[in-house]
C-alpha positions as CSV (number, residue, x, y, z in Angstrom):
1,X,76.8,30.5,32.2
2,X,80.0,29.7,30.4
3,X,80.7,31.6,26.9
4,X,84.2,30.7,26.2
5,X,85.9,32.8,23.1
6,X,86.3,31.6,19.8
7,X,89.5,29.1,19.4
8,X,92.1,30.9,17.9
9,X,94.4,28.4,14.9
10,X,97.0,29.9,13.4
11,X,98.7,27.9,10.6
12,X,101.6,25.2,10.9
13,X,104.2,23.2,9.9
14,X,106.7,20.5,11.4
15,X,109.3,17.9,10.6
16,X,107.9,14.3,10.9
17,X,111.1,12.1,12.3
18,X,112.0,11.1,8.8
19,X,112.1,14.7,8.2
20,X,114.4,15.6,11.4
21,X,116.2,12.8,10.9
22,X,117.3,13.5,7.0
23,X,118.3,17.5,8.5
24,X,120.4,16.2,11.0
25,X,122.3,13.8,8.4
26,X,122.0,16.8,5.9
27,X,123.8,19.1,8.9
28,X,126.6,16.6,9.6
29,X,127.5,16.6,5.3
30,X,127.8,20.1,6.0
31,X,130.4,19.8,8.5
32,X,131.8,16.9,7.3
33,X,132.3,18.6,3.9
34,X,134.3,21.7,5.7
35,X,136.0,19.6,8.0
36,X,137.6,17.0,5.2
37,X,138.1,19.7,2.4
38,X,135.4,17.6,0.4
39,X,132.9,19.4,-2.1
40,X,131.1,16.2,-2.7
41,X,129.7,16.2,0.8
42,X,128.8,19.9,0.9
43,X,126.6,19.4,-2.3
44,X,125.2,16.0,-0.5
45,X,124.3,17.7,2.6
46,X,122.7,20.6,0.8
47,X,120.6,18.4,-1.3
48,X,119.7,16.7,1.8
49,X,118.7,20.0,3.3
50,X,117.0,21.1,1.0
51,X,114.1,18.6,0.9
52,X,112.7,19.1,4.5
53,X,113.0,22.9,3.7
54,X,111.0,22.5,1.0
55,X,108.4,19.6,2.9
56,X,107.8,22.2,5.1
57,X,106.6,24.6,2.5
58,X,104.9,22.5,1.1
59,X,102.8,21.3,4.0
60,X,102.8,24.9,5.8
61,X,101.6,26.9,2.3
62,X,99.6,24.1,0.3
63,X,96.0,25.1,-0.8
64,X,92.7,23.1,0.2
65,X,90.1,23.4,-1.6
66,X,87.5,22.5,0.5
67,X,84.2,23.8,2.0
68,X,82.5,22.5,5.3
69,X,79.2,22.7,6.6
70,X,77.8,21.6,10.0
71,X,74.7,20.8,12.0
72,X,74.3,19.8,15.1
73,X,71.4,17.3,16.8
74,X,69.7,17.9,18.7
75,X,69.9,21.5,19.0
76,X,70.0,23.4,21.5
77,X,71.1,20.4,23.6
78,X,71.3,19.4,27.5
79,X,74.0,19.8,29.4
80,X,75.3,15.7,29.3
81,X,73.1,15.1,26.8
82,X,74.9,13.6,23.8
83,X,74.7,15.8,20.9
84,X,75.2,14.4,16.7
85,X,77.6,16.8,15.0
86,X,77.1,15.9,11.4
87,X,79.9,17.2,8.6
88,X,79.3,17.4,5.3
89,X,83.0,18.1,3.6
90,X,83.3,19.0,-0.4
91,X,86.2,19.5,-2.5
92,X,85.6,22.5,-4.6
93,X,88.9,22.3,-6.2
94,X,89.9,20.9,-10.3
95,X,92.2,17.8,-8.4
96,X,90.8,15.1,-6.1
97,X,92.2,15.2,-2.5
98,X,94.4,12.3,-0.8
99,X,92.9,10.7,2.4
100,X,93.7,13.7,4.9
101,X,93.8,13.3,9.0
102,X,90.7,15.9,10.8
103,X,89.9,17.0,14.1
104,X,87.3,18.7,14.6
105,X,87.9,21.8,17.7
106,X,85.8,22.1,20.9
107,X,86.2,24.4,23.9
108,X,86.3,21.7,26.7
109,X,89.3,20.8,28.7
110,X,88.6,17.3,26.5
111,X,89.5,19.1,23.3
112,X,89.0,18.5,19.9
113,X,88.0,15.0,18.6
114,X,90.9,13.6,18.1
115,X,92.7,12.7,14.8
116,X,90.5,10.8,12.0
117,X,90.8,10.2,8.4
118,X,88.9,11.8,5.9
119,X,88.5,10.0,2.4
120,X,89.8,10.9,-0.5
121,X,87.6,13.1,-2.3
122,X,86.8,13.3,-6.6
123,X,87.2,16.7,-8.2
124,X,84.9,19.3,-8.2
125,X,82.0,18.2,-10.1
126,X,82.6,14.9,-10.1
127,X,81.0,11.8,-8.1
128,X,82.6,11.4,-4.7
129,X,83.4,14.9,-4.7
130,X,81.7,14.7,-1.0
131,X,82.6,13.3,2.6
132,X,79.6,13.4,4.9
133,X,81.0,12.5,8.7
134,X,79.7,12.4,12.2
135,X,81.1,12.1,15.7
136,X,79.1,12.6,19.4
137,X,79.9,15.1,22.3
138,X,78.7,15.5,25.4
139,X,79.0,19.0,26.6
140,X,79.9,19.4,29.8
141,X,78.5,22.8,30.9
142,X,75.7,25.5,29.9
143,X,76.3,28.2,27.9
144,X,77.0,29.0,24.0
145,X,80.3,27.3,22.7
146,X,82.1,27.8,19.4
147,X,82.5,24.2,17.6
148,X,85.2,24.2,14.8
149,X,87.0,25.4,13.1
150,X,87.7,21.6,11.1
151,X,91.4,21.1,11.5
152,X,93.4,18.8,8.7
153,X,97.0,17.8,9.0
154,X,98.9,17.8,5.5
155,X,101.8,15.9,4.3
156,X,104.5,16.7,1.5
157,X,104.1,13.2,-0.7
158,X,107.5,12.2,0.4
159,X,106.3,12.2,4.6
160,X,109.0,14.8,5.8
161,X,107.1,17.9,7.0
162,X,103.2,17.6,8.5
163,X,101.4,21.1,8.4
164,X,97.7,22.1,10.1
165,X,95.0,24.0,8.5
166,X,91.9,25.3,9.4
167,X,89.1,24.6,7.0
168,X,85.7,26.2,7.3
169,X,83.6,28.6,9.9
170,X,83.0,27.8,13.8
171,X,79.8,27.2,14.7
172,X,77.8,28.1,18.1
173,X,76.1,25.1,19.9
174,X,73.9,25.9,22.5
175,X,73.9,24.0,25.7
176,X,71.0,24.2,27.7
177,X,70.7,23.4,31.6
178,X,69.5,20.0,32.7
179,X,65.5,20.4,32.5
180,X,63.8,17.4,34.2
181,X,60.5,16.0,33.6
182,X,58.6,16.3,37.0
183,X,56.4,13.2,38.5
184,X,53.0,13.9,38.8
185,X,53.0,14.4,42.7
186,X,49.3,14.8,42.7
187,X,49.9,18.6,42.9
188,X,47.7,20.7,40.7
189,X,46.5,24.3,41.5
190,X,42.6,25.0,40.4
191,X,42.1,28.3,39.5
192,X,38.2,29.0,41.1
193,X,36.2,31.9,42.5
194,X,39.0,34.1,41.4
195,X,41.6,32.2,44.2
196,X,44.1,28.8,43.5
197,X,43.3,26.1,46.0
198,X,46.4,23.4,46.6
199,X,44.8,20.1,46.0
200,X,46.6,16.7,46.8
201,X,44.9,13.9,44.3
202,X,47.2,11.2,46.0
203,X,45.4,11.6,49.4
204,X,41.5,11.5,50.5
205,X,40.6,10.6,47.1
206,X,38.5,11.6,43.8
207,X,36.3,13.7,46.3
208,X,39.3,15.8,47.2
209,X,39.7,16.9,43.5
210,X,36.0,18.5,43.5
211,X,35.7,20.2,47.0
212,X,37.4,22.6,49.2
213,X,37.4,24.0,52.6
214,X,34.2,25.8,53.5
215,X,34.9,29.5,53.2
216,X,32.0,32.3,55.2
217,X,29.3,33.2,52.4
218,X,29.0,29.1,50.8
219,X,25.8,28.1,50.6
220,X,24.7,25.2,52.5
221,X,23.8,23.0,49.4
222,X,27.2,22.9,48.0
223,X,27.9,21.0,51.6
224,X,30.2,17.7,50.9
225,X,29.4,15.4,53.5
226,X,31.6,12.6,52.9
227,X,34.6,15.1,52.6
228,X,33.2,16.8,55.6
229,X,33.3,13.3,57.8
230,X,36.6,12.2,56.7
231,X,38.5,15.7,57.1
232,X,36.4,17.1,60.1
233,X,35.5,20.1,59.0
234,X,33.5,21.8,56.3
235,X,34.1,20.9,52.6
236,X,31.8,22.4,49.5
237,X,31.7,21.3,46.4
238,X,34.0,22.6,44.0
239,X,32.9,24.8,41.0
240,X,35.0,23.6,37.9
241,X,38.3,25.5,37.7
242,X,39.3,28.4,35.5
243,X,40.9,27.3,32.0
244,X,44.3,29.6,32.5
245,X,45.3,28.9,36.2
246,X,48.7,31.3,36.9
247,X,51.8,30.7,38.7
248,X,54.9,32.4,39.1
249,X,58.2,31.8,39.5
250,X,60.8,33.5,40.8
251,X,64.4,33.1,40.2
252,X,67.3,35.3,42.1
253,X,69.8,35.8,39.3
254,X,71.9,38.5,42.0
255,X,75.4,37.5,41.5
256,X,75.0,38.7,45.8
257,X,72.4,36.2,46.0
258,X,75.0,32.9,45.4
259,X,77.9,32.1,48.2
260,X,80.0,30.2,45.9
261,X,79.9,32.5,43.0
262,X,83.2,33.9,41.9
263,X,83.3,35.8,38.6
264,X,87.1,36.1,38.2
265,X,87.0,31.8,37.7
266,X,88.4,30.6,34.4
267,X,86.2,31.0,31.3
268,X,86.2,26.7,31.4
269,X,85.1,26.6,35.0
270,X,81.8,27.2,36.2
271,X,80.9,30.9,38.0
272,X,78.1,29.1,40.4
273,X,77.4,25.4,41.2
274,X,74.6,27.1,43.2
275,X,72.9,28.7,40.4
276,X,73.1,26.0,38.0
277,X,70.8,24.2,40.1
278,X,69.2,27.1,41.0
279,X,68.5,27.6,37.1
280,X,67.9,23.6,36.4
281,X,64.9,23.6,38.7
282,X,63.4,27.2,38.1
283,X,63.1,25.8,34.1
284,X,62.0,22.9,34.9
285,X,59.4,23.3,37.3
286,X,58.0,26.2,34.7
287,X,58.0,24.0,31.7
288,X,56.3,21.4,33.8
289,X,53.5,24.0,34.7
290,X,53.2,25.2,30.8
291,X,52.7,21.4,29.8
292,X,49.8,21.6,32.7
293,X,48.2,24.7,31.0
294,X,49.4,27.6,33.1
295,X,50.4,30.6,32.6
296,X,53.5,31.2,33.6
297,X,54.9,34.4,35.0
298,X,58.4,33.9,34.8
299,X,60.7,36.8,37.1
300,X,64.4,37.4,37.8
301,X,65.4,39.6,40.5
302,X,68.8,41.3,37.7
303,X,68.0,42.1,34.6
304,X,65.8,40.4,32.2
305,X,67.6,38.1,29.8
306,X,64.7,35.1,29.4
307,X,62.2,34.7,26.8
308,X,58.7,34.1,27.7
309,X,57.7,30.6,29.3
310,X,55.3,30.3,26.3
311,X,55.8,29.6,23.2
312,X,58.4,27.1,25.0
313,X,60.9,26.8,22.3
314,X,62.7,30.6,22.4
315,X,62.4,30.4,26.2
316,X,64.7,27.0,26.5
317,X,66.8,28.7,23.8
318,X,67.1,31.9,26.5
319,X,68.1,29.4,29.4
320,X,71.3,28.5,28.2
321,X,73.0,32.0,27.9
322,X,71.1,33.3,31.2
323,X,73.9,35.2,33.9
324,X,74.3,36.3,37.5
325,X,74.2,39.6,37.3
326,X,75.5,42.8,39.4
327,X,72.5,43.8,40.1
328,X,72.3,44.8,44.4
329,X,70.1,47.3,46.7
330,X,66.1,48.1,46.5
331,X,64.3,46.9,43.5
332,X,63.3,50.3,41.6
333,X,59.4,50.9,41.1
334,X,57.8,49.3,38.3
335,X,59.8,45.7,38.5
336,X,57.7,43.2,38.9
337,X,58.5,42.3,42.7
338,X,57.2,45.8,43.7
339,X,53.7,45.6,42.5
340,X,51.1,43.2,44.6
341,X,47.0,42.6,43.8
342,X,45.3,42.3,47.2
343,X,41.9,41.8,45.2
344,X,42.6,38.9,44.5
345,X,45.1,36.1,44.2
346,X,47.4,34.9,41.9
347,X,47.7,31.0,42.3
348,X,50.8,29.8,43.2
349,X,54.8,31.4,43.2
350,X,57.4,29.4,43.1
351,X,61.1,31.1,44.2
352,X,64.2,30.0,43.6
353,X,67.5,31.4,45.7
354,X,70.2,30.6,47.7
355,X,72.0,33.4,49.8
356,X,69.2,36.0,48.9
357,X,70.0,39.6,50.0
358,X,67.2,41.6,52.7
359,X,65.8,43.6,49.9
360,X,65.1,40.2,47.9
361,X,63.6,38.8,51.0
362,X,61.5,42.0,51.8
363,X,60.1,41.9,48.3
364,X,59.1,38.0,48.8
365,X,57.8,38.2,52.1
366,X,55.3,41.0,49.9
367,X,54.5,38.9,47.6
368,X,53.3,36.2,49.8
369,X,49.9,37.9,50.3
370,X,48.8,37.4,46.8
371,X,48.8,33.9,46.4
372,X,47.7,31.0,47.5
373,X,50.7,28.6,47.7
374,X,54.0,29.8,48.2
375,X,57.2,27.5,48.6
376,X,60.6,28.3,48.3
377,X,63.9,26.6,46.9
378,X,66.8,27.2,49.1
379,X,69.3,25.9,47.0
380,X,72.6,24.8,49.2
381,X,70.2,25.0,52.5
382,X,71.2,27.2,55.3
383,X,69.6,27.9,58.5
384,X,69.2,32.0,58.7
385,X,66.8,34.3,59.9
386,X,66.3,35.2,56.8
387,X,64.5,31.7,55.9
388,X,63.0,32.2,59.3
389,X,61.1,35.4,58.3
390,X,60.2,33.6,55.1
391,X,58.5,30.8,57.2
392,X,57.0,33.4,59.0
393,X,55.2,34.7,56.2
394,X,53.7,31.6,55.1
395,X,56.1,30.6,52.4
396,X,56.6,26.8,52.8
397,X,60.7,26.3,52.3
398,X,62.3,23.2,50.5
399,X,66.2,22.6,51.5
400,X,67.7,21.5,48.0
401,X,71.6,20.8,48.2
402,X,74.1,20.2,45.5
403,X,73.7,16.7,44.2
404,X,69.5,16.6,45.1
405,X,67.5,15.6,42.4
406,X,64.8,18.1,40.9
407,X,62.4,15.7,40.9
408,X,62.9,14.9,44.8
409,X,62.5,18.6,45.7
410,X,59.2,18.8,43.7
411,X,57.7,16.2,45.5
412,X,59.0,17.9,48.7
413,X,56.5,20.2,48.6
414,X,53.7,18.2,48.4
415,X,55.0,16.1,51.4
416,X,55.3,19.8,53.2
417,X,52.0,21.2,52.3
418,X,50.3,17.4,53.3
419,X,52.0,17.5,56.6
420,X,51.0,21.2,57.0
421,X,47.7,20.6,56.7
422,X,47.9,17.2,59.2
423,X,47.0,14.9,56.6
């Protein structure tokens, strides 16, 4: 997550060209003055001194009276999502304001805005005494940036000396990671008899939305008969699902658990390609299973630093601001990987890693037991034996590598669990 400091603007002043140049001329009447024995020159080249001298006081100590305020839309916003900055500029001083160059500041190797006019504004008071102005960015990473402060370049009337100021706060625009909008894959857990059963609508059919695999203790009259011809075994009727199906999801924020992350990067370079993906698809696949109803048990293997899935809003808020974090070794009793239900099952779990470390892989490998569908999202896809325990204890694993689509590994696992179960 990047959280790059506020930008630091210290107050300025410079000679335009027509200023340089009239010092330079002013410097050679000097000379020229001592160097001929004539006073007429010395007071010339003084005079002519002394206005870029006093342009640049001018431009490096003149008040503004001005106040800024700023909003951004949307907000938060995506990361490459174009955001709206909207300005609304007033002079709150007793004289109008000339037309004045702005830039308005942002963190990115981009920069500010680049230089614009604002109009002149009436006094306070008066009509035209506001400037409303807009301008587009597209932020470039996740995290919580400082926009601002609004930067004017001022002029002495005579165009010698050009002098910066910073008007108005900074404010903090909050980039969220890309959250996709998942296909309908036909995947959909049904929460019945206390168990989640994996159900694929895109094969076999309406009738393989209403039955399931014959389990010791049916009775006999729930038999499906169609179902049972076409899949060859026995299929019962299903009894209408629970209203609050659960899932999990699992997402390994162990600074341990990512190969490529490097904490000592600049502040304008991201820590983890790895776990920006990794992040991306963990929030997306949860919102997609909120919209569907769920309830969504949302874990991180550090420290907690999300908001509940649900209500949705302060959780997307939570995503962009979320960190690796130092957390290594066992997981200490009470966290939520440590604690199983054998009664009964939960639904479905959904991980999210990359490099994972043995005691997250021990704690997932426990988990397995108490649900019914398991896959996990090996972000930057290595072949190790600690996948292969994974596979071993039923978890179906999707490769996902740097540049994949979210919405391609989604439908991934469907395509696993259908060839899983030789359909």
């Amino acid at each position: 997550m990047a959280r790059l400091r506020p930008i630091r603007f210290s107050r300025s002043a410079r000679l335009t060209p027509r200023g340089a140049t009239l010092a330079v001329v002013g410097v050679a009447s000097v000379v020229g003055a001592y160097a001929s024995g004539r006073p007429e020159l010395l007071s010339l080249g003084c005079l002519t001194l002394l206005l870029p001298a006093l342009a640049v006081v001018f431009a490096r100590f003149r008040r503004v009276g001005l106040t800024v305020s700023r909003s951004f839309r949307p907000e938060p916003v995506g990361v490459g999502q174009p955001a709206v900055v909207e300005l609304t500029i007033a002079n709150s001083g007793r004289r109008p304001t000339p037309q004045i160059e702005w830039r308005d500041h942002r963190p990115w190797v981009s920069g500010d805005t680049g230089s614009r006019m604002l109009p002149a504004l009436a006094a306070r008071g008066s009509r035209g005494a506001t400037a409303r102005l807009r301008y587009e960015l597209v932020p470039p990473r996740r995290g919580e940036f400082p926009i601002g402060p609004l930067g004017l370049r001022l002029a002495d009337p005579f165009g010698l000396a050009k002098g910066e100021v910073a008007v108005g706060a900074m404010d903090v625009l909050l980039v969220t990671p890309v959250i996709r909008e998942l296909p309908d894959t036909g995947l959909a857990v049904f929460a019945s008899e206390g168990a989640s059963l994996l159900v694929r609508r895109s094969i076999g059919g309406e009738d393989d939305l209403s039955t399931r695999a014959y389990r010791t203790g049916d009775a006999m009259r729930r038999v499906h008969w169609r179902a049972t011809a076409r899949h060859g075994e026995l299929m019962v009727r299903q009894e209408e699902p629970r209203s609050h199906a659960e899932a999990r999801i699992i997402l390994d924020t162990r600074g341990t658990g990512y190969a490529d992350h490097q904490p000592g990067r600049p502040s304008d370079e991201l820590e983890s390609e790895s776990f920006e993906l990794a992040v991306s698809l963990a929030a997306s696949i949860a919102l997609h299973l909120a919209r569907g109803g769920f309830a969504v048990d949302f874990i991180e293997t550090g420290e907690r630093q999300l908001a509940p899935v649900s209500p949705t809003e302060p959780f997307v808020r939570s995503l962009a601001t979320i960190a690796l974090t130092s957390a290594t070794g066992e997981y200490p009793v009470g966290s939520p990987l440590t604690s199983t239900r054998p009664d009964r099952t939960h639904g479905s779990v959904f991980a999210v890693l990359s490099d994972a470390d043995a005691a997250t892989i021990e704690r997932l490998v426990a988990q397995r037991s108490g649900f019914d569908l398991a896959a996990a999202f090996v972000v930057t896809w290595r072949e190790s034996s600690t996948l292969e325990t994974l596979r071993r204890a039923g978890w179906t694993c999707v490769p996902v590598a740097l540049g994949d689509g979210v919405e391609d590994a989604w439908r991934a696992v469907a395509d696993l669990k259908g060839a899983r179960r030789g359909r």
